[in-house]
N, C-alpha and C positions, 0 to 999 in steps of 0.2 A: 504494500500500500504506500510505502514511504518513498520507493521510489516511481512510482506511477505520480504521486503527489507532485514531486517535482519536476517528472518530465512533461507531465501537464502546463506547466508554465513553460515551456520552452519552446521559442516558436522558431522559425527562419526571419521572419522577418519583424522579429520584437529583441528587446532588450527588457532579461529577468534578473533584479538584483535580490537576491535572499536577504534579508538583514535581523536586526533586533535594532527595536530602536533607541534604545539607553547608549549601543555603543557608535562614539567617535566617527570612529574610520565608515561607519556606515551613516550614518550622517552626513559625511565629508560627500561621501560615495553620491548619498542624494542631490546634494547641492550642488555639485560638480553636473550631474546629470539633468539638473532641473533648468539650466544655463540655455538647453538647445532645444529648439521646436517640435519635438515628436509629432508624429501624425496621433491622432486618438487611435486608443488602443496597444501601442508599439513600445510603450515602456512600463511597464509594471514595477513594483516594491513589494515583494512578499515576506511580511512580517511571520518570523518561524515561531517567534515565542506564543502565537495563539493555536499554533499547532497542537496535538496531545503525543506526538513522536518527534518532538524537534530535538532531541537526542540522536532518533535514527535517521532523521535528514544530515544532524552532521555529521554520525559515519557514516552516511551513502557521499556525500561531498568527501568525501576522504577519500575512498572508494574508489571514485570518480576523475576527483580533482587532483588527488594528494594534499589537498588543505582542509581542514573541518573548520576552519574557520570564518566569521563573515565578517565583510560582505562576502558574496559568492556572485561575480558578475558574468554573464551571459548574453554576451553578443552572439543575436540571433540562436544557432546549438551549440557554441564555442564558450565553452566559460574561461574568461580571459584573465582571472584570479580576482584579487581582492582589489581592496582603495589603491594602492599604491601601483598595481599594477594600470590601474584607470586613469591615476595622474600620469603616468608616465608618458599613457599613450597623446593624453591630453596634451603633456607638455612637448612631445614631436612632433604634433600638428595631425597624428591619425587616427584621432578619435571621429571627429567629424567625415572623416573617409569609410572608416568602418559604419558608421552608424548610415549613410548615404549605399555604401553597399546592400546592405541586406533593405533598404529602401524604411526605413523606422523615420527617417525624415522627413 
C-alpha cells in the first residue's frame, strides 16, 4: 500500500515533493518551488506526517532513492533528491529547463 501511495503521486508531467512541514529544508524546498508558474495540477506537496505509514514511505524512499529523508523531490518519475539537491539545480540555471521538459510549466 505504501508504495502504491507514493507512486500514485508520481506523474511524467508533474512535480511531487514529499515533505513534513515543521522541517526547514522542506520549506526551503516549497519556497524555492513556489517562485515559478506551474500549470494547475503539475506540482503537488504531499505532507507524509498525515499518512498512518509515513514510516514505511521513508523506507520505501530509501529503497528507492537511497535517502529516507525529506524532502523527497520528483521531477516528473525522477526523484532528483532533496532541498539541496533542488538548489543546486536552481543555482545552474536547470531547474526551469527540467521543469519546461516534462511540460509542468
Amino acid at each position: 500500500m505504501t508504495q502504491e501511495f507514493v507512486q500514485s503521486k508520481i506523474k511524467s508531467d508533474k512535480v511531487a515533493v514529499f515533505i513534513k512541514p515543521t522541517c526547514p529544508y522542506c520549506q526551503d524546498a516549497v519556497k524555492l518551488l513556489k517562485k515559478y508558474s506551474f500549470k494547475k495540477g503539475h506540482l503537488e506537496f504531499i505532507d507524509i506526517t498525515t499518512q498512518d505509514d509515513m514510516d514505511g514511505i521513508l523506507d520505501y524512499f530509501r529503497q528507492t532513492t537511497g535517502a529516507r529523508t525529506v524532502p523527497r523531490v520528483y521531477i516528473g518519475e525522477v526523484c532528483i533528491g532533496g532541498y539541496s539537491d533542488l538548489a543546486a539545480l536552481e543555482e545552474q540555471g536547470k531547474l526551469s529547463q527540467k521543469l519546461k521538459q516534462i511540460g509542468a510549466l
